[in-house]
Structure formats: C-alpha cells, structure tokens
C-alpha positions, 0 to 999 in steps of 0.5 A: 923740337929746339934739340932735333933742329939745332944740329940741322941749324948749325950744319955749314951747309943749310946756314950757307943755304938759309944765307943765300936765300936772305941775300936773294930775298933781300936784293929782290925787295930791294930792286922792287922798292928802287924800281917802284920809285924811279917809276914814279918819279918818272910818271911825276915828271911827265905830269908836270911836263903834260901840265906845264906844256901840253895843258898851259896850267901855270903850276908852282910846285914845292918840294913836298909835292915832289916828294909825295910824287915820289911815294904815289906816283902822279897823283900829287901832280894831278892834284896839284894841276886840279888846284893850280887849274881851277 
C-alpha cells in the first residue's frame, strides 16, 4: 500500500493540493475559535452592563470571572449577579 501512494504523495501537484486544503482548514478553525471568543466577551460584557445598570446589583468582578467569561460566555457573570444578588 505505502509503495502505490508514495509517488501520488510525492507529486508537486497533489502536495500543493494537500497544502491548500490545511491552509483552508487551519484559517477556518482558527476564524471560528477568534469569532467564539470575542462573542463571549461581548455577551460577558453586557452582562455585567445589565447587572450593573439595569438590575442595580452591586457586583465586585475579578479577573477570573473574566476570564471564564471568555470561555462560557455570560454565564460566569450570571453567576456572579446570583452571589452578588442574594
């Protein structure tokens, strides 16, 4: 099997092939994981704003808050108001 795909692999044409499609692939992951993450930190953001201006919910946020708001999102922040609330 390895001696009837080595010249296919070795071709300019299908390595250039196989390169352009891990390039694609690679931007792709990569625009989804930037796009995933800003999107949190905007939802975090408003979060805090909603519990802070609209809600009246004096809250004390630290630096990891933030940065599981990076990771889940709002969450954290709701999290946070429930402590901060109650």
């Amino acid at each position: 099997m390895n001696v009837l795909l080595a010249p296919l692999l070795a071709a300019p044409m299908t390595e250039a092939i196989i390169s352009v499609l891990v390039i694609v692939i690679a931007l792709k992951l990569a625009f989804f994981t930037i796009k995933k993450v800003a999107l949190n930190v905007v939802l975090g953001i408003v979060t805090y704003m909603v519990c802070i201006h609209i809600l009246h919910i004096p809250m004390d946020i630290g630096f990891g808050v933030w940065a599981l708001t990076v990771l889940f999102g709002p969450i954290p922040m709701v999290l946070a108001a429930l402590y901060y609330g109650l």
